[in-house]
N, C-alpha and C positions, 0 to 999 in steps of 0.2 A: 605517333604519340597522340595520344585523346586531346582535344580540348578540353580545359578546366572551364567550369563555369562557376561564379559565383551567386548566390541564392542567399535569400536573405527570410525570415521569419520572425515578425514583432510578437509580443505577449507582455503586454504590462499588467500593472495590476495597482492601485492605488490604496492608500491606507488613510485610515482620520483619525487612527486609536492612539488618544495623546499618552496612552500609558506607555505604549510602544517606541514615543518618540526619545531619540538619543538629544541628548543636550551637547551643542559642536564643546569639542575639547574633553568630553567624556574619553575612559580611556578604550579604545576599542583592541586594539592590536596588545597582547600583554609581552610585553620583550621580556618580562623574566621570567616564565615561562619557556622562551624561545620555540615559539614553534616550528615544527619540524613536518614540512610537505612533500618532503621526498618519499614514494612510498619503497624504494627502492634500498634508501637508508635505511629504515628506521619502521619495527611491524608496526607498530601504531600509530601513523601517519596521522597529522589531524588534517579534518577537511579543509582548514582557510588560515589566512593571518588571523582576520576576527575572530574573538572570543566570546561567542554567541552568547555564554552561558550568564552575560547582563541579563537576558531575557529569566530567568531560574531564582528560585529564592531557596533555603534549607524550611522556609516555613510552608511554600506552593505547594511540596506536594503531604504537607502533615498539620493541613489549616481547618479539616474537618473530611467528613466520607464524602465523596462524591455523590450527584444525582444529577436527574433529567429537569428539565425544566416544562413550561406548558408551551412554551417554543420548538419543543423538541431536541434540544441542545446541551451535553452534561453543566452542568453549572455545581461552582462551590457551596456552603452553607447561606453565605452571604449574598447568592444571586449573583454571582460573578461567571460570565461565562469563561468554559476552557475547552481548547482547541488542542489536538494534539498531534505531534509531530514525532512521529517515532521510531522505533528501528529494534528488530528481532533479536533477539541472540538464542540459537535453536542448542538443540542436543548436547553433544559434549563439549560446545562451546560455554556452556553454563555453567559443566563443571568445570570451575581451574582454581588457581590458589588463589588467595584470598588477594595476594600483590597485583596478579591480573585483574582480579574483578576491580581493584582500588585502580587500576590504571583507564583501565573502563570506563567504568564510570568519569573519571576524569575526563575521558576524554568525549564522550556522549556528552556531556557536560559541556564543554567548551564548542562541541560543535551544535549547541542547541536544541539540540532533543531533550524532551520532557517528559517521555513516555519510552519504557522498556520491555515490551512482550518477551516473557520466558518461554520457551516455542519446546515442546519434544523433550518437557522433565521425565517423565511418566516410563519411558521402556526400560527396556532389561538391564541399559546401560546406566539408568539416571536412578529414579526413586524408588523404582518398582524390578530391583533384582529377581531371576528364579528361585536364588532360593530362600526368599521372606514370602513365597506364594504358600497361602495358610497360617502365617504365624497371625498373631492377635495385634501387634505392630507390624504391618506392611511395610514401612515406607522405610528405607536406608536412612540411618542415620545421619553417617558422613557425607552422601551426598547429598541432603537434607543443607546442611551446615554451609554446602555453597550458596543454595540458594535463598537462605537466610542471608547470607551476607551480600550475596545482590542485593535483598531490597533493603536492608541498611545502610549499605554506601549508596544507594541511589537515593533513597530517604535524603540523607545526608545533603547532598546537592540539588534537591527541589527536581527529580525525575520522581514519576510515579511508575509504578509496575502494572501491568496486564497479565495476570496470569487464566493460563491453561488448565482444565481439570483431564479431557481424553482427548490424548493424541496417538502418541503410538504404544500406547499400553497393551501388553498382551494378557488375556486373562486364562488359567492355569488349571488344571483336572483336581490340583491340590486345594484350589476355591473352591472345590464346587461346582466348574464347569463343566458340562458334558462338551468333549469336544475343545476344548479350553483352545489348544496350543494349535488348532487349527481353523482359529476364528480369523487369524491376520491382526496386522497392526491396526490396534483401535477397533478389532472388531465389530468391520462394517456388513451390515447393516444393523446386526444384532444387538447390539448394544444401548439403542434405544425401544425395543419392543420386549428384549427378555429383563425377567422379574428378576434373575439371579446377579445377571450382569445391572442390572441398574441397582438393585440391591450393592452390590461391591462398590460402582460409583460413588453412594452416598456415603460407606466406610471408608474410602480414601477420602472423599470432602470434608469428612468430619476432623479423618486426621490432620490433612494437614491445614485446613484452614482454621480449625477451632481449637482442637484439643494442642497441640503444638503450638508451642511460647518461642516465640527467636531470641534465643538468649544474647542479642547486639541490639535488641530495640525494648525487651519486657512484655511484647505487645504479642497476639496474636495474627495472622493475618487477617483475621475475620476485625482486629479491634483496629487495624495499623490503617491509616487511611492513607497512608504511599500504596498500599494496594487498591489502585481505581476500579479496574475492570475486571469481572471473572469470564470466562468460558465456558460451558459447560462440555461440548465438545467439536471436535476441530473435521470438517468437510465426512458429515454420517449423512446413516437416514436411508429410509427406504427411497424417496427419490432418488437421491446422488446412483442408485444402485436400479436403478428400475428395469433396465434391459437386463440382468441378472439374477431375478428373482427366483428362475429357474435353478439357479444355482446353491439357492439357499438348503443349508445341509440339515439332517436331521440330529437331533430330535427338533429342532427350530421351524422348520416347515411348517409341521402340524402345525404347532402353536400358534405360529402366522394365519394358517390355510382357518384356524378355528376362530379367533378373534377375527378376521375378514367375514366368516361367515357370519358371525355373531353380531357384524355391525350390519350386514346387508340385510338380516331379519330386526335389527328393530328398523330399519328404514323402509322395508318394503311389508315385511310379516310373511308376505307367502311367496314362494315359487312362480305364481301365476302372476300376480303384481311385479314382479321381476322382471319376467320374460317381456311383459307389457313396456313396463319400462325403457326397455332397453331396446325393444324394437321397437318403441318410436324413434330410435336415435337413427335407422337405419339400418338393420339387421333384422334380416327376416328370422332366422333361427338363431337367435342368441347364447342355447345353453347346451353343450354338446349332449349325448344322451346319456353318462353318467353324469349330467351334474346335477344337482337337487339342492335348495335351499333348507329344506326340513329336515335332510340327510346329512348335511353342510359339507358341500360337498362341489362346492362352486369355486373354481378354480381361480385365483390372480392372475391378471396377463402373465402369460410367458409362461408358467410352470405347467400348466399341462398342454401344449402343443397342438393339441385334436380340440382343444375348445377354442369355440370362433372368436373371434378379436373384432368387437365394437365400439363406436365412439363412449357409447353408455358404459362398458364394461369398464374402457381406460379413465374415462371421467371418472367415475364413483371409484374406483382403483385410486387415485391422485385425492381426492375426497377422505378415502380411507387413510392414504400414508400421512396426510395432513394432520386428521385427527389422531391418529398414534404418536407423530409428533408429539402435538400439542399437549398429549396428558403427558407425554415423556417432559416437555417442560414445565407444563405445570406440577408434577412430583417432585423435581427436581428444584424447582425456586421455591416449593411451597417448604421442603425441607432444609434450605440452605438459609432462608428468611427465620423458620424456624430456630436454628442454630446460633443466629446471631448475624451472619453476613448479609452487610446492608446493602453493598455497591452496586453500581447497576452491572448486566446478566445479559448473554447475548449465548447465540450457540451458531457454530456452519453446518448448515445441511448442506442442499444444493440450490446455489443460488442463483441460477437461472430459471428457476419453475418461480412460477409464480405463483404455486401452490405450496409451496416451502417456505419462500416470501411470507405471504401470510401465516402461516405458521409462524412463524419467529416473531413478527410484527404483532400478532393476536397475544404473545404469551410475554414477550421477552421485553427488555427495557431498550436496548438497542440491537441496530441490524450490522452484522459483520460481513466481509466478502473479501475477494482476492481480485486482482489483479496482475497479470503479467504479459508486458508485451517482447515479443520472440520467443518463447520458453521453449529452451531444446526439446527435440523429442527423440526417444528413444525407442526407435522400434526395434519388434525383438527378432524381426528378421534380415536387419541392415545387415550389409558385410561386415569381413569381421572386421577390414581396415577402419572403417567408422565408427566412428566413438558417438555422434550423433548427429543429428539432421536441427538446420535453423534459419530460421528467416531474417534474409538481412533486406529486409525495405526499410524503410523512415516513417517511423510512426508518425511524423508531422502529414505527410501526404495518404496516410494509410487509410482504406475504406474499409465496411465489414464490422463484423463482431468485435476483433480484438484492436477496439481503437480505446483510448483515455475515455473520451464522451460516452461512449457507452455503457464501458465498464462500472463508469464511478455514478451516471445517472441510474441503470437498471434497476440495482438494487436499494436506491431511495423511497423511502417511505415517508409520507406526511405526517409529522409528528412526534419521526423517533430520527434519533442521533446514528449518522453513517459513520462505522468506522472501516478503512479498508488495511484490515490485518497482516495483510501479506502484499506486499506490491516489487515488483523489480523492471527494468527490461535488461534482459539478460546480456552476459553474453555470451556469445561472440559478435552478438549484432555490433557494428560498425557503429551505431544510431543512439548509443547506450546515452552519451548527456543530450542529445535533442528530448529525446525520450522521456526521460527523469525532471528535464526544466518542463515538457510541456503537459506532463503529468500531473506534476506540481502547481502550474497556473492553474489548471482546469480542476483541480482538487478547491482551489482558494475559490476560482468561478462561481464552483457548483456549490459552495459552503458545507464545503463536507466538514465531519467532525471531527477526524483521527485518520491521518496518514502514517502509516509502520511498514517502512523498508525492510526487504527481505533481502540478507540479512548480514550481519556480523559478524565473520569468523576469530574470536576470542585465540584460538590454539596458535601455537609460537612456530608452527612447521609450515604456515602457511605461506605468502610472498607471492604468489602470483595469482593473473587473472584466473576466476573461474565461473561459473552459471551462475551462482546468484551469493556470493560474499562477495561485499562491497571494499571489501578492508584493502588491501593491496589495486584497488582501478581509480586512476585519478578521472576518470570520466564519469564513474559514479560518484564514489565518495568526495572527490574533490568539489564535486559541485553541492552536495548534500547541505553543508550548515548555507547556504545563498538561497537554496532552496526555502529551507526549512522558514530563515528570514520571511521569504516571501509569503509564504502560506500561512505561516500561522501568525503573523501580524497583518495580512489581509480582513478588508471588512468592505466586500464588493457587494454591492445592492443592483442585482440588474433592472430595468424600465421595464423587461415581462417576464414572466412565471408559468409553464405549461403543467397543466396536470394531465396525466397519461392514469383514464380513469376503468377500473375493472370493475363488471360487475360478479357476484358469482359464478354465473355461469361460465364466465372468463377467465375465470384460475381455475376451474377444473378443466376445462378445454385448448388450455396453452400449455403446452407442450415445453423441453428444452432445446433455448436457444431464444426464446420468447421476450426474456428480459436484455436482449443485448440485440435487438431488429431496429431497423431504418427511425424507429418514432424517436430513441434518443438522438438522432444525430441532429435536432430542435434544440442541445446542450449549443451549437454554435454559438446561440447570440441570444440564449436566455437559460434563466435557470428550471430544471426538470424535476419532478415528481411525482410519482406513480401516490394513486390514490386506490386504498382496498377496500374492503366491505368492513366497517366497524372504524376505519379512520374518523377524526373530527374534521367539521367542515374546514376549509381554503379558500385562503382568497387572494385565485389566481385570475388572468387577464384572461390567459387561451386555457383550453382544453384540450384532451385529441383522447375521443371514444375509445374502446374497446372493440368487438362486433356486437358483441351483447350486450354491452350498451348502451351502444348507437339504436339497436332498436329499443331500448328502455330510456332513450333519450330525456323526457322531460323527466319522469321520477330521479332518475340519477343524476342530472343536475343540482335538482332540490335538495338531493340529500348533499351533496359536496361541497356549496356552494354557502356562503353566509351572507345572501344578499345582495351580491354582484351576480352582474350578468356576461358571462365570459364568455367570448368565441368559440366556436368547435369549430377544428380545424379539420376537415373533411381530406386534404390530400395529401402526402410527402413525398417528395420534401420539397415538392416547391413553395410552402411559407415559411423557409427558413431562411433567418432575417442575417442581414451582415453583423460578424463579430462586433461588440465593444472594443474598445483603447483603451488600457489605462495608464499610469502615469509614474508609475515607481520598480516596475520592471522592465523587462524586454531582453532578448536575446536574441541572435542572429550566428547564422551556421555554414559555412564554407565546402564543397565537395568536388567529387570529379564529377563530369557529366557521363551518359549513359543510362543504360537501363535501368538503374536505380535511384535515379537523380530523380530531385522535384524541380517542380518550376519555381522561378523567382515569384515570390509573393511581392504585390503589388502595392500592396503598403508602407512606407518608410516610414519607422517612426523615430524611437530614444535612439537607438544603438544603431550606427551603420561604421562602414567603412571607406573613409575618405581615400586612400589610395593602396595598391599592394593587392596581394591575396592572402584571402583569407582559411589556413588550412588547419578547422575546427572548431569548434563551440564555442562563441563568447556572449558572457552573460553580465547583466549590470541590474544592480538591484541599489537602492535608498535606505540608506543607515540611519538616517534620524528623521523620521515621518514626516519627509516632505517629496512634493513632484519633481521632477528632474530637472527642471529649469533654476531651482534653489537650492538643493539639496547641496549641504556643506560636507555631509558624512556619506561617503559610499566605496560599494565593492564593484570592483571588474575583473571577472575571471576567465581564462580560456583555458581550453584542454583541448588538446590533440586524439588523434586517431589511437589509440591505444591497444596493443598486444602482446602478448608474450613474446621471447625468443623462443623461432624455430617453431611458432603457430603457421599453421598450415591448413587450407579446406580447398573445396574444390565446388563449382557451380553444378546444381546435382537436378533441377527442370526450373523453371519458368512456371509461374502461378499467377495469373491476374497483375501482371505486372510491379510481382515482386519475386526475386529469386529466393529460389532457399538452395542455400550449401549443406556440403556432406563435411563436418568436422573429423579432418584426418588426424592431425598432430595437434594437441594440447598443448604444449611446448611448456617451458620452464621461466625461472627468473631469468634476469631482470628485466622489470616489466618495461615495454619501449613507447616512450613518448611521442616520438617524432621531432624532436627538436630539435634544431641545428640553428646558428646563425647563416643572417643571409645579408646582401651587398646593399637591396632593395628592402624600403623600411614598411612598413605595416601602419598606415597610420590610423586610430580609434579615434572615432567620433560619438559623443553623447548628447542629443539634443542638440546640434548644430556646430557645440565647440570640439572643437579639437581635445581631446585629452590626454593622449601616448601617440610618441612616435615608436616604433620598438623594430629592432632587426632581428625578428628569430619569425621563423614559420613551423607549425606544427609545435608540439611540448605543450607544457603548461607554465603559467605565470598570473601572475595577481598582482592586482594593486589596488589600493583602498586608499580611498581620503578618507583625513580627519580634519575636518578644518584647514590651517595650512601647514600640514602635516600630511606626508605622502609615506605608504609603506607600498615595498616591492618585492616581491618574489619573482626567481626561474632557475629551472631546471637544465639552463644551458648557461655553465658558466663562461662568463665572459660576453654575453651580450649587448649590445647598447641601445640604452633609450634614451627619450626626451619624453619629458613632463610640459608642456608649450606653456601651464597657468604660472609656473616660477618662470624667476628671470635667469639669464644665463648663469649668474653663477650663485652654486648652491653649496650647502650642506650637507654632506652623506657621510651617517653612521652607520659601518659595518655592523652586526651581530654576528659572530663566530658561537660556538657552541660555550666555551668560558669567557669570551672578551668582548669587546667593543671599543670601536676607534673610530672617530669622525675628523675628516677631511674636506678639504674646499675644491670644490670640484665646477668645471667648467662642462655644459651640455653642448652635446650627449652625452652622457656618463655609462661607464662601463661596469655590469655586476658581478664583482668581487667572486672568484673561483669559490673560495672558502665560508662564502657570506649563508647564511640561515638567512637573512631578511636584511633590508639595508631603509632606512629612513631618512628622507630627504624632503628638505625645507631650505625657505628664501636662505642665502647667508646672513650671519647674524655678524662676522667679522669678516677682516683682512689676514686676520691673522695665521 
């Protein structure tokens, strides 16, 4: 039998935002209501006892249009800043009746999300049926009518909407397409360089964001300011697609192959200028022998094979896709402004170039990106037993690309508001709530601007885990509204600021993968942002060049800089400084030992474990904005190891010191917690005091103060705990689904088989 090891990982996070703070004796936990956290009862499980949605007003999201600020930050009409916390609801999950969307919303609502991205209206299935390709009204009516009434009932309760214009839209030979039905979902890449298809983009925009009235609000979405954010479109672009260019189909080639041409003559004018060019870059013979500039007849990497490949040719290539970008967003915002749509405008190309980067940051109001840590993968040549391949390390210990810090630093920009659109860790990873809490702190860290979980399965057939619906996993969801708490009432100012500084020459010669290298992992113990050509100055402490530059060192300071004189950090990562502490969160996490075990982090801070083991995620956050040494109002939540019945994978190689498994069985409901009682008690420490005793190992349970007033949940009935701050005898009011009955109860107390929640306080009689 392995030895278990216990391991522990602090992450606080501190707040001063008096708007944020709870007044002790505020009602936090709403018993009539009765929340219901069993995900196995009940599909619409809410995340916690709290009722987040104190944080929400019906006026926050219908108080005026959104904008940016000179901070870079969206802010209300009034100068008020807004931070967002939000959660997907994709494809046919968006269409249901009108009872589910009202349940929804309800319950987004109470788990403290303020923000709703509608993900995947657009394909055959949602607004843009086959057969309305050509009519003069595009768009479906009835399913038009669902997502009217999302942003009504989300209106309703003070969530605002993010909506999509191109995601998985197919465009059709009966538009007008040549080639239409074999462009792919969202036709990538073409959909930002051809006239036809962005032509069609602006007739869907027009419909449904102007010309179309949501007969539940009077308003247009162009006039409704519960619609914060637009999209323009969802992961295009000639980058995201660069290694493929060869692939590009006709008649589109040409088109391509002629506007490439057409930009290389007004930048060089001749053939001979060209060839010059580009053999300074290091190529002796840069143009193979049919190419000609006067001919136009100069090939893009990759599509003609026989022409040689230079750093000059891939540079100006990345130069090019920029600038086709850019007027794709500039047509694009100069006509939707046009229209009437004010709200600020973002679009995903690919957001690891940092030639894309600037592109969005050049045109757009803010910058969007993804995030996912484990994301199955699907190769197309697994066996057939494999359903898919996934990495199960612990993102707390994770090195590399796909860690939090670098994902949420990379694509920061000085100036403009980060949202990160899409985010999960998936599962089948093991590591799913370490993940999602330490996602969440380093989101609050970094001061991003918009966190949106991916995603929410809306439909009534679902009940069990799977890759990225959060609805049925008490390891995601359960922890989401604790989360949400944390981050978006966060207001962390860290003592330094690096700016990770490019010059030109430096986005057209970083390549992808560029924006996720060693320079962000400086997010340790300060805040990060990349600084591009045409940003406004910063005034940051450190710096850390580019290579271009570092040899353009003094000009490029000057221009970055407003008057301070900040370090250039010459090496990494040895000046990366020890993490901050803060003071209103923290969580700590329980595992076996082994090959995919971390070490015990060396810091003990809010949360530990005074005696027992600990098997699974506990998290403790500050309910009325205070540090943890005072704090009257707060939540303590654990989750267990979570999986289907009858889930099954196998260890499939060793990578860097994290395995990735071959997912064999998917397995079915109901979803298994790991919870059992046990003989030996668990006992939770916060800040020094004792808090719970508790006899259960693995499951899930919660318990929240309110003053001197305790709520409790668990998913193993009949467990026993002790509360150490009451005296031995207490108060406990069952919640049953219609009753309620309180009894005097002598500790440890035992919770009730049939109990939804049970609240317990000093006794008030003998009686």
């Amino acid at each position: 039998m392995r030895r278990r090891r216990h391991w522990l990982l602090l992450a606080a996070v501190s707040v001063a935002l008096a708007a944020h703070a709870l007044p002790v004796g505020a009602e936090l936990v709403n018993l009539e209501a009765r929340p219901h956290l069993d995900v196995n009862s009940t599909h619409f499980a809410d995340s916690s006892l709290v009722d987040f949605s104190r944080h929400l007003s019906p006026s926050s999201a219908s108080g005026g249009i959104l904008s940016v600020d000179r901070d870079g930050h969206f802010c209300t009409p009034d100068g008020t800043r807004v931070r967002f916390w939000g959660i997907n609801v994709a494809k046919d999950a968006v269409f249901q009746s009108h009872a589910s969307i009202e349940a929804m919303a309800d319950l987004f609502a109470r788990a403290g999300f303020n923000l709703v991205r509608l993900h995947h209206i657009d394909d055959v299935g949602g607004l843009l049926p086959r057969e309305r390709a050509g009519l003069p009204q595009r768009i479906d009516p009835d399913k038009l009518d669902a997502v009217d009434y999302w942003v009504a009932a989300l209106g309703e309760r003070g969530i605002w909407v993010y909506l999509d214009l191109l995601d998985y839209r197919t465009f059709w030979e009966e538009e007008g397409v040549a080639n239409g039905s074999l462009l792919g979902r969202g036709a990538k890449p073409y959909a930002v360089f051809s006239d036809r298809l962005i032509e069609l983009q602006v007739q869907y925009a027009r419909q449904l964001l102007v010309e179309h009235t949501n007969p539940y609000t009077g308003l247009s979405y162009a006039e409704d300011p519960t619609v914060a954010l637009v999209e323009l479109c969802d992961e295009n672009g000639l980058l995201a697609s660069e290694d493929e260019w060869r692939r590009i189909m006709p008649p589109y080639r040409r088109e391509l192959i002629q506007r490439w041409n057409g930009w290389l003559q007004d930048k060089y004018g001749t053939t001979e200028q060209l060839v010059s060019a580009w053999r300074s870059s290091g190529c002796p013979q840069p143009l193979a022998g049919f190419e000609s500039l006067a001919a136009g007849t100069v090939s893009l990497p990759g599509v003609a094979l026989s022409a040689p490949m230079s750093a000059g040719r891939r540079a100006d290539a990345r130069r090019f896709a920029a600038r086709v970008h850019r007027e794709y967003f500039q047509h694009m915002c100069q006509v939707l402004r046009g229209m009437g749509v004010q709200v600020p405008i973002s679009a995903v190309t690919d957001f690891e170039y940092p030639a894309d980067l600037f592109a969005v940051a050049s045109e757009l109001d803010f910058v969007a990106s993804n995030y996912y840590f484990a994301h199955p993968l699907f190769k197309p040549d697994r066996p057939s037993e494999v359903l898919a391949y996934f990495e199960s390390g612990n993102p707390l210990v994770a090195r590399g690309p796909d860690t939090a810090r670098r994902r949420l630093c990379g694509p920061r920009v000085a100036g403009k508001p980060l949202v990160i659109r899409e985010w999960n860790v998936c599962w089948p990873s093991p590591y799913r709530a370490e993940g999602l809490l330490q996602t969440a702190r380093c989101a609050a860290e970094q001061d991003v601007d918009g966190m949106i979980l991916f995603s929410y399965g809306c439909q009534q057939d679902s009940g069990k885990l799977s890759y990225f619906d959060l609805s049925a996993d008490p390891a995601r969801w359960g922890l989401a509204g604790l989360a949400g708490e944390m981050f978006r009432t966060a207001n962390i100012k860290h003592d330094s600021t690096v700016c990770v500084v490019f010059s030109e020459a430096d986005l057209w010669h970083s390549g992808d993968g560029t924006l996720v290298d060693e320079v962000y992992d400086l997010a340790a113990g300060a805040q990060v942002v990349n600084w591009l050509p045409g940003c406004p100055p910063v005034a940051v402490d450190r710096v850390y060049l580019r290579p271009d530059a570092r040899e353009r060192k003094a000009e490029i300071l000057a221009q970055i800089t407003s008057g301070n004189r900040p370090q250039v950090i010459d090496h990494l990562p040895g000046q990366i400084p020890a993490p901050r502490l803060y003071e209103r969160f923290g969580f700590i996490s329980g595992q076996e030992s082994g090959t995919d075990s971390a070490k015990a982090d060396s810091e003990l801070g809010i949360l530990s474990v005074g005696s027992g083991q600990l098997d699974g995620t506990l998290a403790w956050c500050s309910l009325d904005g205070a540090a943890v040494e005072s704090a009257q109002a707060w939540i303590l939540k654990h989750v267990g190891r979570c999986r289907n019945t009858g889930q099954r994978s196998r260890r499939h190689f060793v990578k860097a010191g994290s395995s990735i498994y071959a997912l064999l069985e998917d397995g079915i409901a109901p979803v298994l917690t790991g919870g059992r009682r046990t003989q030996q008690p668990l006992s939770v420490v916060v800040a020094g005091q004792d808090v719970l005793t508790i006899y259960q190992s693995g499951g899930v349970w919660e318990l929240v103060r309110d003053g001197g007033e305790w709520f409790f949940y668990s998913d193993v009935p009949g467990v026993r705990l002790e509360i150490p701050a009451l005296p031995q005898r207490v108060d406990v009011t069952t919640f049953t689904e219609l009753e309620q009955e309180t009894r005097l109860v002598t500790q440890p107390l035992t919770y009730p088989p049939e109990a939804l929640v049970v609240r317990v306080c000093a006794a008030r009689s003998e009686d």
